[in-house]
VOTI-162429 format. One record per atom (N, C-alpha, C, O): residue number from 1; atom name; x, y, z. Coordinates in pm, whole numbers, plus 32768, in hexadecimal, padded with zeros to 4 digits. Layout:
<sites>
 fimar torvo   px   py   pz
   NUM    CA    X    Y    Z
...
</sites>
This chain:
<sites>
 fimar torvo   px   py   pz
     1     N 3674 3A65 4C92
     1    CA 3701 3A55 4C9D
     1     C 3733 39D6 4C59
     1     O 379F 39D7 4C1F
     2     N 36E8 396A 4C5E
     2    CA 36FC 390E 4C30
     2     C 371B 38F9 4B92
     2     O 3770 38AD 4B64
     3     N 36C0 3953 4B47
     3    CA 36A2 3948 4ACA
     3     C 3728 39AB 4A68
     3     O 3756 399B 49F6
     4     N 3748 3A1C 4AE1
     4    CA 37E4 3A39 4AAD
     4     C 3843 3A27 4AD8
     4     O 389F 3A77 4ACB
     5     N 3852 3996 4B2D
     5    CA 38D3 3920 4B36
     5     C 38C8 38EF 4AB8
     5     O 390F 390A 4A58
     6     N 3872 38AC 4ABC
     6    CA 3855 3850 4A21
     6     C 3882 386E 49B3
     6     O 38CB 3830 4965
     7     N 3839 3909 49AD
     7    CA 3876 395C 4909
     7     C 38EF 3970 4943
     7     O 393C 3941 48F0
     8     N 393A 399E 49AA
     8    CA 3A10 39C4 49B3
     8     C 3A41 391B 4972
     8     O 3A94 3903 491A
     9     N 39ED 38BB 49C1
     9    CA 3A2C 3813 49A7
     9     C 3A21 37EB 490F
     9     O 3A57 3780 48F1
    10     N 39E3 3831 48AB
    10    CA 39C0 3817 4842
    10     C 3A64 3832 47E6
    10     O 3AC1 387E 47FF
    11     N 3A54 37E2 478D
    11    CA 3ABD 37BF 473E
    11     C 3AF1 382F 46D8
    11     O 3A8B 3854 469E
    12     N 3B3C 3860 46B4
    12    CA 3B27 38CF 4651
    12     C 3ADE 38DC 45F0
    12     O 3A99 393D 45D2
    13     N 3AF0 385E 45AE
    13    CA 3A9E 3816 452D
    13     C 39F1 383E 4556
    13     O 399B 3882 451D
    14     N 39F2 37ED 45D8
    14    CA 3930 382D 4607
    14     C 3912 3861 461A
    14     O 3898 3871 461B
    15     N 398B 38D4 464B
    15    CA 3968 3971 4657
    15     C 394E 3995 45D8
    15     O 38E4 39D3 45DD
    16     N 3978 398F 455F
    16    CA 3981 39AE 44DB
    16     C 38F3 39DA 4487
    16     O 38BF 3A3A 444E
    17     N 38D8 3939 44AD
    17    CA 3846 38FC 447D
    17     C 37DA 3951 44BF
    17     O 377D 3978 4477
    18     N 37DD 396F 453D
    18    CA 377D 399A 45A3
    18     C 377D 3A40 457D
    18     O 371D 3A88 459A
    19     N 37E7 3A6D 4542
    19    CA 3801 3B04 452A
    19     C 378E 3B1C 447B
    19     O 373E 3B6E 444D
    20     N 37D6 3A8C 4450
    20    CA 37B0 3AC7 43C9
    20     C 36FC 3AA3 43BD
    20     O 36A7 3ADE 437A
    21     N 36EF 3A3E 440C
    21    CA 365C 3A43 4428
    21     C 3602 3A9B 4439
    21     O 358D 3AA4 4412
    22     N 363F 3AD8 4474
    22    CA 360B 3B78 44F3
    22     C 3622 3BE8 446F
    22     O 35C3 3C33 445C
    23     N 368B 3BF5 441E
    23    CA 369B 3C36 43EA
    23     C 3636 3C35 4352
    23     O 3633 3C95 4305
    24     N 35EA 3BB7 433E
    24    CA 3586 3B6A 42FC
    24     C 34FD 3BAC 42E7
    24     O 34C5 3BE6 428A
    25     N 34DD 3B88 4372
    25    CA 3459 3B9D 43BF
    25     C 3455 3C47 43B1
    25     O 33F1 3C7B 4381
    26     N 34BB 3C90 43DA
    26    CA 34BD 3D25 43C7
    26     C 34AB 3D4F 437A
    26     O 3459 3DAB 4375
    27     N 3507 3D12 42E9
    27    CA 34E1 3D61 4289
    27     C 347D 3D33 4252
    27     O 345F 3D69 41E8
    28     N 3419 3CB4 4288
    28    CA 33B7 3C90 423C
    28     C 3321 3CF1 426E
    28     O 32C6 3D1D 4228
    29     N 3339 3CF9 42F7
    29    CA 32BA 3D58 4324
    29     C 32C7 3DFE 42D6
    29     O 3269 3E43 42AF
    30     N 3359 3E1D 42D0
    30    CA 336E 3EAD 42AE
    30     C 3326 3EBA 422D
    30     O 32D4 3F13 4215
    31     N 3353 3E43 41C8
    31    CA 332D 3E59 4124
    31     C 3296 3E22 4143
    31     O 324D 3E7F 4122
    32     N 3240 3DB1 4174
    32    CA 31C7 3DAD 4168
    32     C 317A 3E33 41C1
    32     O 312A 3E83 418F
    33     N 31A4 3E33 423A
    33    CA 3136 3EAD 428F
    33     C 3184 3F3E 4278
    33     O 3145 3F9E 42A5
    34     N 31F2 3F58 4240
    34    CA 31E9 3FED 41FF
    34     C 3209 4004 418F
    34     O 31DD 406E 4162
    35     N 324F 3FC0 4146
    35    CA 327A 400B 40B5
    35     C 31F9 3FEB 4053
    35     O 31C8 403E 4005
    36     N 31C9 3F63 4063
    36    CA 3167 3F2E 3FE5
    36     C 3100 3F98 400F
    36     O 30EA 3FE2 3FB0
    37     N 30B7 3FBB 4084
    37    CA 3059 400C 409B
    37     C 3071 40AD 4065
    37     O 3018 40FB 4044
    38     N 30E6 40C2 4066
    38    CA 30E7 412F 4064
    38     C 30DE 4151 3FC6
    38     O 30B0 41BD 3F9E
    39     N 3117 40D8 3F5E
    39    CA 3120 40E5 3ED3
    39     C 30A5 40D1 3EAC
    39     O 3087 410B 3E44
    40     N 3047 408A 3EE6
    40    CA 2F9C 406C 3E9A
    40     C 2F84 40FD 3EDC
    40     O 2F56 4145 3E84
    41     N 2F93 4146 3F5A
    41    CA 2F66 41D8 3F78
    41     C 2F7F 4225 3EF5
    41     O 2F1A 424B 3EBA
    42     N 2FF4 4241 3EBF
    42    CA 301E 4296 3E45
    42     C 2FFE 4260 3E04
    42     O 3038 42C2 3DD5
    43     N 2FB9 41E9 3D86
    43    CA 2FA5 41EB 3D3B
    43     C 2EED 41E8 3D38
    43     O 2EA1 41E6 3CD7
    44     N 2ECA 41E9 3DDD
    44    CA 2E2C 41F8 3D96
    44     C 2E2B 42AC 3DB9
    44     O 2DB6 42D2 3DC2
    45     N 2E6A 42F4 3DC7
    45    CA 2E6E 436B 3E03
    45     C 2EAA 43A8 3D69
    45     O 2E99 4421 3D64
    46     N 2EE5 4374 3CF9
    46    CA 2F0C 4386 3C8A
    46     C 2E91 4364 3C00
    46     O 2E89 43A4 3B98
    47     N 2E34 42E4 3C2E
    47    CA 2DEF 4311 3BC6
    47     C 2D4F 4323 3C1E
    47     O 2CE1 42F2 3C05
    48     N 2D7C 437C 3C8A
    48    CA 2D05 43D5 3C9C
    48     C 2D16 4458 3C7F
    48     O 2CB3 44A0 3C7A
    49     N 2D7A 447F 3C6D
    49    CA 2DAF 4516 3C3F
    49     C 2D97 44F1 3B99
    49     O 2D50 4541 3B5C
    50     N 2DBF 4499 3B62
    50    CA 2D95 4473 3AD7
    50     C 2D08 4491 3A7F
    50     O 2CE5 44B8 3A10
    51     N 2CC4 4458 3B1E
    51    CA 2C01 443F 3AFE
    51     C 2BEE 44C5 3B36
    51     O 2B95 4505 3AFF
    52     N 2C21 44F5 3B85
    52    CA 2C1E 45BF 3BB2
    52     C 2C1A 460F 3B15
    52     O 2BD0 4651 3ACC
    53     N 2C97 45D8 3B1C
    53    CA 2CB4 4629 3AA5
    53     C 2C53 462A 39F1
    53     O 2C3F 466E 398D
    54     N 2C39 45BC 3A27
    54    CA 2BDE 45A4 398F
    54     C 2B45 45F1 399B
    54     O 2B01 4632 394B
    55     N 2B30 45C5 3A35
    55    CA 2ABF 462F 3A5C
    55     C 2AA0 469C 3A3B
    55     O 2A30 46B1 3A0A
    56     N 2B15 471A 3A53
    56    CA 2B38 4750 3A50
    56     C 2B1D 4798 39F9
    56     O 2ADE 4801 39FD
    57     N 2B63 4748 397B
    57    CA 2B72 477B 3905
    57     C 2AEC 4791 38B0
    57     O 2AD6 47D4 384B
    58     N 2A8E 472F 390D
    58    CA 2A04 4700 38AB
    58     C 2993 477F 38F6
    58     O 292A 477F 38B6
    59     N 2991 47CB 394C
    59    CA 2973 4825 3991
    59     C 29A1 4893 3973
    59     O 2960 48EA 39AD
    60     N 2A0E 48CD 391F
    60    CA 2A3C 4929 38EF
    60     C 2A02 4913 3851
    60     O 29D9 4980 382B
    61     N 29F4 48BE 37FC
    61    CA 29DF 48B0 379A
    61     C 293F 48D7 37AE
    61     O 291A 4931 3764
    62     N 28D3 489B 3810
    62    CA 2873 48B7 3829
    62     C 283A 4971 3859
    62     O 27CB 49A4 384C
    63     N 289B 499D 3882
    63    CA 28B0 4A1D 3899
    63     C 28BC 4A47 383B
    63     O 2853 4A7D 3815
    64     N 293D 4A51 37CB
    64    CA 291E 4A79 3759
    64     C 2873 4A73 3712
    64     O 282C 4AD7 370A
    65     N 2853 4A0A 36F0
    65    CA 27FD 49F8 36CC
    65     C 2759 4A32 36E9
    65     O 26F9 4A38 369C
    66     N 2763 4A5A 377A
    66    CA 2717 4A9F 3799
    66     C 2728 4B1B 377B
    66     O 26D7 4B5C 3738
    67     N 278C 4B45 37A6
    67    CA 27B9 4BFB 3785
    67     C 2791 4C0E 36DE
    67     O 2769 4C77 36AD
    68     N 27A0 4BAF 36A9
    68    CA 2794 4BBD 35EB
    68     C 26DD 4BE9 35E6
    68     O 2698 4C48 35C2
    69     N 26C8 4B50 362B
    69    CA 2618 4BA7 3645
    69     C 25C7 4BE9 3662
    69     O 2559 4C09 3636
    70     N 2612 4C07 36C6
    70    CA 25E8 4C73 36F8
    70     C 25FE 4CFF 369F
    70     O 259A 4D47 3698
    71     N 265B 4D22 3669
    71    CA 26A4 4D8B 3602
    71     C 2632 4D8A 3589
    71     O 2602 4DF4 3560
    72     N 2605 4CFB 354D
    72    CA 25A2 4CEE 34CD
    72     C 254C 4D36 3515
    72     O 253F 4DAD 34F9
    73     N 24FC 4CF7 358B
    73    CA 2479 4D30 35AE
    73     C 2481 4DBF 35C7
    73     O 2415 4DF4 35AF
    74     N 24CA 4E03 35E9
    74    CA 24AE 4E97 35F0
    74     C 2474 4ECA 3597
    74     O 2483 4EAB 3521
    75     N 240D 4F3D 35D0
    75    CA 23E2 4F6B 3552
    75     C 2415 4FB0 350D
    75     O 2450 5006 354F
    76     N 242E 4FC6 3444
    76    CA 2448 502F 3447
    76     C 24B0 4FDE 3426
    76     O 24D9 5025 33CB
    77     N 250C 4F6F 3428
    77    CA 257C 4F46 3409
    77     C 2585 4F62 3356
    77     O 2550 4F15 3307
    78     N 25CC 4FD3 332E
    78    CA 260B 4FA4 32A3
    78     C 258A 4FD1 3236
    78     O 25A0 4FD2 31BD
    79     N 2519 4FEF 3265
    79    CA 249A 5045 320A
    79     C 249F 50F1 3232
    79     O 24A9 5130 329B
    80     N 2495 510E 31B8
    80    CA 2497 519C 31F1
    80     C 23DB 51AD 320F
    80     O 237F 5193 31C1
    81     N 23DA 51D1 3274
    81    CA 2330 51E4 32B3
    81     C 232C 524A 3275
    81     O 22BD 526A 329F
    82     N 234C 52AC 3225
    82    CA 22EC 5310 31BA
    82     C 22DD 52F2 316A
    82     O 2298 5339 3121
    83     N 230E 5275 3137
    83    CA 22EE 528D 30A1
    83     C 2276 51FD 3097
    83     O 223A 51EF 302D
    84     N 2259 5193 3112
    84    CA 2209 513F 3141
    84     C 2186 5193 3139
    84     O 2173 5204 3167
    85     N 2117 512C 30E2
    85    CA 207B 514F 30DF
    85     C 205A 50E4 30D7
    85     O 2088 5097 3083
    86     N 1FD8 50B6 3158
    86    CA 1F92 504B 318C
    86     C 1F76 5029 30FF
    86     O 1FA9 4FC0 30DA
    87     N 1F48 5055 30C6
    87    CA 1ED8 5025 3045
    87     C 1F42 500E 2FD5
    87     O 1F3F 4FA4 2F97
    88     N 1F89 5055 2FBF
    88    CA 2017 5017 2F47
    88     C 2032 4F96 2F7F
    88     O 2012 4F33 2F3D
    89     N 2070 4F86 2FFF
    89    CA 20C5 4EEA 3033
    89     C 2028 4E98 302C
    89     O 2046 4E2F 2FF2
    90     N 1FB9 4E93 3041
    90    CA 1F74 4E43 3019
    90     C 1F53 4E2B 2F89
    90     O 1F34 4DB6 2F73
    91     N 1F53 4E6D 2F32
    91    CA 1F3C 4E74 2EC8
    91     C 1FA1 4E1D 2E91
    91     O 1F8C 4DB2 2E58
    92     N 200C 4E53 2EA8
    92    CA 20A8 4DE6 2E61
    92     C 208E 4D51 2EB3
    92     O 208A 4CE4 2E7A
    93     N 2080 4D65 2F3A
    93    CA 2050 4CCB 2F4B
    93     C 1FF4 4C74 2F03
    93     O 2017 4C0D 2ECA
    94     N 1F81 4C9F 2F09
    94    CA 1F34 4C77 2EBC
    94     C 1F85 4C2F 2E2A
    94     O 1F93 4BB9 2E0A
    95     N 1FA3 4C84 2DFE
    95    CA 1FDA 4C6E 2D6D
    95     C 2053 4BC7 2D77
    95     O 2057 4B65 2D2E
    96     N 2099 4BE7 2DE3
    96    CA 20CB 4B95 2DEB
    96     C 20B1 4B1B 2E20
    96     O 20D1 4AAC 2DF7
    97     N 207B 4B38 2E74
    97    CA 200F 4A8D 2E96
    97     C 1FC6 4A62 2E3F
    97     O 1FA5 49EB 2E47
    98     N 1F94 4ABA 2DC9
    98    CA 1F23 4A7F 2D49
    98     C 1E9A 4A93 2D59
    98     O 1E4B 4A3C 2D34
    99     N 1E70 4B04 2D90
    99    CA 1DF0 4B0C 2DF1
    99     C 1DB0 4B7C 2DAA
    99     O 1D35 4B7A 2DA4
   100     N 1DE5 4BCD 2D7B
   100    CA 1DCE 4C4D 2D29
   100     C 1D60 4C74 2CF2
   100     O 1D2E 4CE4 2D02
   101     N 1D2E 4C0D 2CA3
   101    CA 1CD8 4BF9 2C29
   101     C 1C5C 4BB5 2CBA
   101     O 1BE1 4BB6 2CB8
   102     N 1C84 4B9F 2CE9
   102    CA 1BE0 4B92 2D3B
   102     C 1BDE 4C00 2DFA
   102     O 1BB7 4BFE 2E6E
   103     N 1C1F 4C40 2DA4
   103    CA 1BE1 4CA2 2E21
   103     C 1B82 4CF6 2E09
   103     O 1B90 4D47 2DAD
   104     N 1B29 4CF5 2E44
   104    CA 1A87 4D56 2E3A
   104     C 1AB3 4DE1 2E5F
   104     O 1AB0 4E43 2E14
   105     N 1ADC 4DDE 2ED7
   105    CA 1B01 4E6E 2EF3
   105     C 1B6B 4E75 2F47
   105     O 1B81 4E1B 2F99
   106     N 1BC5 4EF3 2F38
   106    CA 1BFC 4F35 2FB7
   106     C 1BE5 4FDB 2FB5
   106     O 1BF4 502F 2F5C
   107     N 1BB1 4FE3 3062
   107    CA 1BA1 5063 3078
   107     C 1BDF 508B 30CC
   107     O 1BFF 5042 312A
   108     N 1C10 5130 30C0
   108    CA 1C4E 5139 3168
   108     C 1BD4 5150 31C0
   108     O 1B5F 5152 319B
   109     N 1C07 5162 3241
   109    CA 1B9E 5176 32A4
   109     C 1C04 51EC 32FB
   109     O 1C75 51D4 3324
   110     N 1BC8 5256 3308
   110    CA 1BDE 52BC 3349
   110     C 1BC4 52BC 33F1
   110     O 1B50 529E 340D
   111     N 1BFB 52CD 343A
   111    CA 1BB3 5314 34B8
   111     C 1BF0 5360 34EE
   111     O 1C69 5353 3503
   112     N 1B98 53D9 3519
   112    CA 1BAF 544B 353E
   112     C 1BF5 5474 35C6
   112     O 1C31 54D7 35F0
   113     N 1BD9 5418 35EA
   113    CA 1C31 53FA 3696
   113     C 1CB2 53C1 369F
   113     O 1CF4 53C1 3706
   114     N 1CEA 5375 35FB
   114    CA 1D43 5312 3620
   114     C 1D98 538A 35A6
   114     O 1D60 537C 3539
   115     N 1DD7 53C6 35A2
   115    CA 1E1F 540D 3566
   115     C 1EA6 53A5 350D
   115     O 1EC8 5376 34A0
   116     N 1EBE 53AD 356C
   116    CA 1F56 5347 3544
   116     C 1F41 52B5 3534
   116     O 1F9E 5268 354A
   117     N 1ED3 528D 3510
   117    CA 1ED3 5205 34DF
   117     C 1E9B 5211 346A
   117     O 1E4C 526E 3455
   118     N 1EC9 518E 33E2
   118    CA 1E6B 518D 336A
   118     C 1E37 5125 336B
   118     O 1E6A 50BB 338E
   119     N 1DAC 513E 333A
   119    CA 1D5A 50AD 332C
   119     C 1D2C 5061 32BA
   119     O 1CF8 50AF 326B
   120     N 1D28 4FD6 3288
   120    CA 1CE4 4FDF 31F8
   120     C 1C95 4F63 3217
   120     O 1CBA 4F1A 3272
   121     N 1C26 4F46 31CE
   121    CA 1BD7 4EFC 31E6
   121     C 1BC6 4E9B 3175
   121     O 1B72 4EBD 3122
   122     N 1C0D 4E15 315B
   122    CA 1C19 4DB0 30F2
   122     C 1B7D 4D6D 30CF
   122     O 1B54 4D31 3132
   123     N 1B2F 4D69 3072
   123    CA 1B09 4CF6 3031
   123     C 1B15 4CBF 2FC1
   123     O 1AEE 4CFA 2F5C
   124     N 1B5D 4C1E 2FB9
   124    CA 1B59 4BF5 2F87
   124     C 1B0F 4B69 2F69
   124     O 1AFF 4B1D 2FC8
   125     N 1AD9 4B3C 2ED5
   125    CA 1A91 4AB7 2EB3
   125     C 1ACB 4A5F 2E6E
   125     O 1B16 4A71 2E0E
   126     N 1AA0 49E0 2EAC
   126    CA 1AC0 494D 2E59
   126     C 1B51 4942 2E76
   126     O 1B94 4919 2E17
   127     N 1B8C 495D 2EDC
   127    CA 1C12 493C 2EF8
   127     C 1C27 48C2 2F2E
   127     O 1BCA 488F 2F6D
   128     N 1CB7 4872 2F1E
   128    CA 1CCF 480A 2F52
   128     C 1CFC 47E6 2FD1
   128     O 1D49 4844 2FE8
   129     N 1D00 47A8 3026
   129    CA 1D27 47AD 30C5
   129     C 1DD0 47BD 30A4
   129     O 1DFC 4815 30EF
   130     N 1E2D 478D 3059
   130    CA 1E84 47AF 305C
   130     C 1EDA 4839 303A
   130     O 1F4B 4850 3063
   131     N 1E78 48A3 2FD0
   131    CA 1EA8 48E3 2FB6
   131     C 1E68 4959 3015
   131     O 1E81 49D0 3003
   132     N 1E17 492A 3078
   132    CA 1DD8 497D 30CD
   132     C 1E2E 4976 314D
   132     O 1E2E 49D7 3198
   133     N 1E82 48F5 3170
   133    CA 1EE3 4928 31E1
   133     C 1FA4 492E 31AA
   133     O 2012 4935 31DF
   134     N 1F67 4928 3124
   134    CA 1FFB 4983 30FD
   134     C 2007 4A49 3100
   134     O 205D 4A9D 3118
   135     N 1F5A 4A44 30CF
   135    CA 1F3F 4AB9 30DF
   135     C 1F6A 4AF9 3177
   135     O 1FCA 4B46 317C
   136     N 1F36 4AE1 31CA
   136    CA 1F4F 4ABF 3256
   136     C 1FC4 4ABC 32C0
   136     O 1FC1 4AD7 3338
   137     N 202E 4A91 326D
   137    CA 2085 4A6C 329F
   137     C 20DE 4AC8 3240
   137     O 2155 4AAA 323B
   138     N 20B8 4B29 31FC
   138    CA 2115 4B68 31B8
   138     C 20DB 4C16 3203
   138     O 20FD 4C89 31E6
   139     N 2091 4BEC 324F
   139    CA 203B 4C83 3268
   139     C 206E 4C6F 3316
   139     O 2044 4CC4 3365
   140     N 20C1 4C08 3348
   140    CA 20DA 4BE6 33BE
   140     C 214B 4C09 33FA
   140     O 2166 4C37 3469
   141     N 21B3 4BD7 335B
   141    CA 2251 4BF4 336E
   141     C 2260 4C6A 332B
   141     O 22D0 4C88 3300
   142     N 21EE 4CC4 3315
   142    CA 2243 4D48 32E5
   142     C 228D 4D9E 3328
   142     O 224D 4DC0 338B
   143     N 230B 4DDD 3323
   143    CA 236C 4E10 3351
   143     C 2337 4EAC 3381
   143     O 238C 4F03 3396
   144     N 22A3 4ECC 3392
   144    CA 2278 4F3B 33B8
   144     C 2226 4EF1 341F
   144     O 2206 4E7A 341A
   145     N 2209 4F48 3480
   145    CA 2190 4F1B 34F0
   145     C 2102 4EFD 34BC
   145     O 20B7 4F5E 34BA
   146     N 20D3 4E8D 3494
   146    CA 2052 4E6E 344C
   146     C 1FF1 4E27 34BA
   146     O 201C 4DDF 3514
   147     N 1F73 4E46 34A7
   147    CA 1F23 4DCB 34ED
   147     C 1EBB 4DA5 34BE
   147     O 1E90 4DED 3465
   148     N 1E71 4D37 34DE
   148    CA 1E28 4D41 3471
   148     C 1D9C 4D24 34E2
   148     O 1D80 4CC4 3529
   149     N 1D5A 4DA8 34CB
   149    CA 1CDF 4DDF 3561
   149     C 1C6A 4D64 354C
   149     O 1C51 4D28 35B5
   150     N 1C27 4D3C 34E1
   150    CA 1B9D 4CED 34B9
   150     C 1BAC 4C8F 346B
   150     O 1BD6 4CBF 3402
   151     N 1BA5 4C40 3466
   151    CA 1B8F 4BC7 3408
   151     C 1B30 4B5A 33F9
   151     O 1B27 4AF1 343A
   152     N 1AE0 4B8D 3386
   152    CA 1A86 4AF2 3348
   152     C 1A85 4AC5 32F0
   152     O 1A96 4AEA 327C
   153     N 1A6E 4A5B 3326
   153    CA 1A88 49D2 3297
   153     C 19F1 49A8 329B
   153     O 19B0 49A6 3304
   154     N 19B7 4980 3211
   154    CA 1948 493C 3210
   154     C 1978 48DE 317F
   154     O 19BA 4910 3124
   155     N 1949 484E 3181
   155    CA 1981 47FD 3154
   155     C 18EE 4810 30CF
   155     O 187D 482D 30F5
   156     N 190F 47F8 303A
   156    CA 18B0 47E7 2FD4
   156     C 18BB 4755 2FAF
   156     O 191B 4717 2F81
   157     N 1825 4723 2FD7
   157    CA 1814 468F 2FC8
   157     C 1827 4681 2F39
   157     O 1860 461C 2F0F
   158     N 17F4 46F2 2ED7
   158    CA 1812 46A0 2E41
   158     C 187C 4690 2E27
   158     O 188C 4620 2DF5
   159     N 18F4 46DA 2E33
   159    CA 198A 46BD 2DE4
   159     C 19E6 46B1 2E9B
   159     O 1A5E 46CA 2EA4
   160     N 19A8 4692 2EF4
   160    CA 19FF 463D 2F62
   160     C 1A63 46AB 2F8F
   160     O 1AB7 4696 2FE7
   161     N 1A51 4740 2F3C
   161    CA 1ADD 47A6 2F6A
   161     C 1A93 47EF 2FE6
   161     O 1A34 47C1 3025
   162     N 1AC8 4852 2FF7
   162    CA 1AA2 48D9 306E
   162     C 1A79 495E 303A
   162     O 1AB0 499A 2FDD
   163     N 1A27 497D 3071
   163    CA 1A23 4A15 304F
   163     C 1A43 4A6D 30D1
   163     O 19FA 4A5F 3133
   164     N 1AAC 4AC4 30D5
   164    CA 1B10 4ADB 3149
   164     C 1AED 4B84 3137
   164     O 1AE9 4BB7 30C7
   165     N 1AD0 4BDE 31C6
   165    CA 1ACA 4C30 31F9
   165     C 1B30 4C7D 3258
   165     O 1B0F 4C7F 32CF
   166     N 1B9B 4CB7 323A
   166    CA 1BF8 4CD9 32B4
   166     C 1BFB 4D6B 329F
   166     O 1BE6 4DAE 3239
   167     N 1C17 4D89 3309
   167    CA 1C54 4E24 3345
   167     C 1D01 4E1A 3367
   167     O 1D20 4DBA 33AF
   168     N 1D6F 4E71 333B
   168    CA 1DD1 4EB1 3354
   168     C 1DFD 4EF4 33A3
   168     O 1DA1 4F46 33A7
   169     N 1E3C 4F14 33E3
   169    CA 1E64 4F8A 3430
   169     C 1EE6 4FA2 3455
   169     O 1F27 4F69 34AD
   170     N 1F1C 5031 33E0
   170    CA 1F8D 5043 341A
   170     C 1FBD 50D6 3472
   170     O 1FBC 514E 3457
   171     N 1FE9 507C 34F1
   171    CA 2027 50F0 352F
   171     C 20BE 5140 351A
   171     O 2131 5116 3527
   172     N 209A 5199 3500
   172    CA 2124 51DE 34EC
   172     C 2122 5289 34B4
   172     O 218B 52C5 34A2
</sites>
């Protein structure tokens, strides 16, 4: 009771002061404990939708990217499989890796149980390690179902190359 005698006894002028004080302090808690909080809320809530969004975008691009690979690897993509012979696509490989002129042999290999697969059986001499996993790597990414069933390498100490043994096999 005492304390609102004091404030009625107060002067207009100190009423003034005491109002605009109060009115100070109010708007100072309002703008520090709600508005500033609420503006750092929206702007880290703005560039997390930002870093969402970029996410986003890099996960769809990755999607693409898979779907593309997936589409190459099918078999059968874009070759017509009749007019494909195990022993032609090696043969043109060959040629094109530079290997040609030292191949000893290719034979097919038949079996009587495996109907629908073709087989051919590579030897080649004095090849170089590089043109032996270009060879390799061109018999890997072919756009038909290839595998390659046997493989030996035996290294020739006189000229430091390989003399390379493989088997083929295509299913289809």
């Amino acid at each position: 009771m005492q304390k609102i005698d004091r404030f009625i006894n107060l002067s207009k002028r100190e009423k003034m002061i005491l109002l605009a004080g109060g009115i100070f302090v109010a708007a100072f808690i309002l703008v520090v404990g709600v508005i500033m909080p609420l503006s750092d809320y929206r702007a880290d809530m703005k560039n997390a939708i930002r870093n969402k969004d970029a996410q986003l975008r890099s996960v769809y691009e990755l999607s693409a990217g898979i779907k593309a690979a997936e589409a190459a690897a099918r078999p059968g993509r874009k070759v017509n499989e009749k007019d494909f012979t195990l022993f032609g696509f090696l043969e043109e490989l060959a040629s094109k890796s530079g290997v040609n002129d030292r191949i000893e042999y290719m034979k097919p290999i038949s079996d009587a149980a495996e109907l629908s697969r073709e087989s051919v059986e590579v030897k080649i001499r004095g090849i170089y390690q590089e043109d032996l996993i270009s060879l390799l790597y061109g018999i890997e990414n072919c756009p038909t179902p290839l595998r390659i069933k046997r493989l030996n390498i035996r290294r020739v100490e006189r000229d430091s190359n390989l003399d390379v043994t493989f088997q083929v096999v295509h299913y289809g």
